[in-house]
C-alpha positions as CSV (number, residue, x, y, z in Angstrom):
1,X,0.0,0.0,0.0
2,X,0.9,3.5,-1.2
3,X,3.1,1.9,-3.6
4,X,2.9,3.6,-7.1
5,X,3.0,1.7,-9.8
6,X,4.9,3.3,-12.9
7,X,4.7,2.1,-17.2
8,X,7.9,1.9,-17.8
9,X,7.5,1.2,-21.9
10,X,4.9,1.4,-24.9
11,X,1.8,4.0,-25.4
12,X,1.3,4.1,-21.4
13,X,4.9,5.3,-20.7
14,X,5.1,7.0,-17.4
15,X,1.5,6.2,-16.7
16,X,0.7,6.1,-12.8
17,X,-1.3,4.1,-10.1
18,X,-1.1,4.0,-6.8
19,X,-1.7,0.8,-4.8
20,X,-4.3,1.1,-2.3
21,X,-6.2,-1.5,0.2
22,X,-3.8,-4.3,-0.9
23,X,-4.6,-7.3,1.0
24,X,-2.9,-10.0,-0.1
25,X,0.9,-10.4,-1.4
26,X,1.2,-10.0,-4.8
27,X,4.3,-9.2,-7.6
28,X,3.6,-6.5,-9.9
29,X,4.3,-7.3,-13.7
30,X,8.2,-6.4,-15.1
31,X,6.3,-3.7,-17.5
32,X,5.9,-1.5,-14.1
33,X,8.2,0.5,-11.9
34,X,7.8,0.3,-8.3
35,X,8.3,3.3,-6.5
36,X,8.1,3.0,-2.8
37,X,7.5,7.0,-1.4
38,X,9.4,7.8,1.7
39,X,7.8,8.4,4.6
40,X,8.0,12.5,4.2
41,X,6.4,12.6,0.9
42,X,2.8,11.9,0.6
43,X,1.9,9.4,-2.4
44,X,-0.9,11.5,-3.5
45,X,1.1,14.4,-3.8
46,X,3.6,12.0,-5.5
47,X,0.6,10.9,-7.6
48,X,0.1,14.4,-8.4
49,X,3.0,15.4,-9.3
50,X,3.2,12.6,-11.8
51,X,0.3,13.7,-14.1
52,X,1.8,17.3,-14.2
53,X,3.5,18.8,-16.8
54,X,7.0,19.4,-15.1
55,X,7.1,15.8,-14.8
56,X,5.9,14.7,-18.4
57,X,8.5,17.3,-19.6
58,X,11.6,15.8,-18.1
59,X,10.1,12.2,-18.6
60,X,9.8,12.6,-22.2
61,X,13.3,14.2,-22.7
62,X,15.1,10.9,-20.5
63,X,12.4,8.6,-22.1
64,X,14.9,6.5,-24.5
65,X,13.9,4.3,-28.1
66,X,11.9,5.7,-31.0
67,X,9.7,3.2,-32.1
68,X,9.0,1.5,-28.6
69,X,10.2,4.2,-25.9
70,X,11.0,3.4,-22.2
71,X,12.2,4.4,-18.9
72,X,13.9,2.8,-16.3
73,X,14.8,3.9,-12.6
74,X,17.6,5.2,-13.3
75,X,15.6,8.1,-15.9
76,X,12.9,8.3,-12.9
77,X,15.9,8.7,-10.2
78,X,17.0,11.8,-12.3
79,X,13.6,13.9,-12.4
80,X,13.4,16.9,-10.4
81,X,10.9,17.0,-8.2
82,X,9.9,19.6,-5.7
83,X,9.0,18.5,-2.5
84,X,7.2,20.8,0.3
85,X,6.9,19.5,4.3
86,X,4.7,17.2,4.2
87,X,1.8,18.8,5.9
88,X,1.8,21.7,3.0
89,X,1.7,18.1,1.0
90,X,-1.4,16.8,2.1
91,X,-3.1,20.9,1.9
92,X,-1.9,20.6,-1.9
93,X,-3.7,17.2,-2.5
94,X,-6.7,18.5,-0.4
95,X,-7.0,21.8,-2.5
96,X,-6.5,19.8,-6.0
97,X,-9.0,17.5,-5.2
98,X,-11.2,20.6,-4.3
99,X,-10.8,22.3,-7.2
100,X,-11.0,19.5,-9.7
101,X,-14.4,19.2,-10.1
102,X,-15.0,22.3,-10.6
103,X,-12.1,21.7,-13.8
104,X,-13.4,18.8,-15.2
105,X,-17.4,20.5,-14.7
106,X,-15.6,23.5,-17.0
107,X,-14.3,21.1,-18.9
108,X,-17.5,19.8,-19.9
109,X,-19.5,22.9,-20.6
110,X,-16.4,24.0,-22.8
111,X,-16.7,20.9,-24.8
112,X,-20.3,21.4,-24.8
113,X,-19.7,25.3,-26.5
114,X,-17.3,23.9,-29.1
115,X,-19.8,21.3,-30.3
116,X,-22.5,24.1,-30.2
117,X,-20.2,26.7,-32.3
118,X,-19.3,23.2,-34.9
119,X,-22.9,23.5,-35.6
120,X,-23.7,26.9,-35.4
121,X,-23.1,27.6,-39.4
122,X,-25.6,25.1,-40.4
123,X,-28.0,25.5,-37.7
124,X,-28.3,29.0,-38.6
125,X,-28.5,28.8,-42.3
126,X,-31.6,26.0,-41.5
127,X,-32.7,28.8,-39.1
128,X,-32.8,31.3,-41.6
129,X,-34.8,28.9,-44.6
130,X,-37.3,28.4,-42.4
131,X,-38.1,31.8,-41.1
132,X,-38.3,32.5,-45.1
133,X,-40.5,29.5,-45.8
134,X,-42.6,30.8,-43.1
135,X,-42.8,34.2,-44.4
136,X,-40.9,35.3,-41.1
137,X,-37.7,36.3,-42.9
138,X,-38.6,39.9,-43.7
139,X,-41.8,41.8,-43.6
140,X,-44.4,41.2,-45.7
141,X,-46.2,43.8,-47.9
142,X,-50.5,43.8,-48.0
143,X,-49.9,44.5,-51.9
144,X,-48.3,41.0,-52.2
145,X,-50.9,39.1,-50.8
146,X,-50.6,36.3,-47.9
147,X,-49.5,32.9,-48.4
148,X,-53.0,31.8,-48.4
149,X,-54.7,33.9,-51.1
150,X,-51.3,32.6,-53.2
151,X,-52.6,29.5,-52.5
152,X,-56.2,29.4,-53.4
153,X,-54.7,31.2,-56.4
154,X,-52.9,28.5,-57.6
155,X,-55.7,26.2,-57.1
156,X,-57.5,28.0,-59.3
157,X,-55.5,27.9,-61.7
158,X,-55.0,24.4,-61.7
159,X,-58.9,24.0,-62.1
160,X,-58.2,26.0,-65.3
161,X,-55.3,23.6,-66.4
162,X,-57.1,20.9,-65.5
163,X,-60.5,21.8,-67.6
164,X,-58.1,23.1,-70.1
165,X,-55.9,20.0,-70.9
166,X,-59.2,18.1,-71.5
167,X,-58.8,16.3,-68.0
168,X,-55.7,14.3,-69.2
169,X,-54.2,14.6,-66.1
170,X,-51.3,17.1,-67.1
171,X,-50.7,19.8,-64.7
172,X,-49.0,22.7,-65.6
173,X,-49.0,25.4,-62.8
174,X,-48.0,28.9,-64.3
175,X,-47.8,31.9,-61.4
176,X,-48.4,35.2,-61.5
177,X,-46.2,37.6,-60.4
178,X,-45.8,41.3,-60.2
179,X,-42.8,42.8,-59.9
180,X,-43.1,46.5,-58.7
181,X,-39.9,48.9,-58.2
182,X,-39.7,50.1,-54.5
């Protein structure tokens, strides 16, 4: 317990877990790095310290191999780390933890707001067709007519078509439109 538990090759290089509530014996696998925190340094604030950048930073520069890169203790025995009394330790873990929810709940919402603004082009442009189909787009003139006498105009003249083509069942619609200067 309080063991952390450190990838030491492949896509999870540097990759941390700390053991917690162990109750039997067990070996960890030769793909992990035990690190065994003195007693002075809290494991969560080791923990911590292992997912931030400052860390990542100087583990990627000792990290060695291209296609398959590792690390080995003697890399992770070479990384800076700052270490505070222990007591300011625990209040940094404490204060982390406090304000992480609040990061990840950020998060969120800004992940919501970047989806939102992907669709915003397209959402507006349907927006915009359908205040014109509705005749919501701009402001309608009483010389023009309303939809519905353009309607029952139309139906008229497809009686007209209809009588006209003999009843053959060709329909040709034709609309009238006047054009005016403003």
């Amino acid at each position: 317990n309080r063991d952390i538990m450190i990838a030491r090759t492949g896509g999870t290089i540097g990759k941390t877990y700390i053991v917690e509530n162990l109750i039997d014996r067990a070996v960890f696998a030769s793909y992990l790095i035990r690190v065994i925190p003195a007693y002075d340094i809290n494991e969560r604030f080791l923990k911590k310290f292992m997912e931030s950048p400052l860390y990542w930073t100087q583990l990627k520069a000792g990290s060695m191999g291209t296609g398959q890169p590792n690390v080995n203790g003697t890399t992770l025995s070479k990384l800076l780390l700052p270490i505070p009394p222990i007591e300011e330790q625990k209040r940094i873990v404490a204060k982390i933890e406090e304000l992480m929810p609040y990061v990840e709940k950020y998060d969120k919402a800004y992940s919501e707001v970047e989806e939102l603004n992907k669709k915003f082009p397209e959402d507006m442009q349907k927006s915009i067709l359908q205040y014109a189909i509705h005749g919501k787009l701009v402001e309608q003139r009483e010389e023009e007519g309303t939809a519905e006498e353009l309607y029952q105009q139309i139906l008229e003249e497809k009686k007209k078509l209809v009588k006209h083509c003999g009843g053959y069942g060709y329909y040709f619609l034709s609309f009238k439109t006047n054009f005016t200067d403003t």
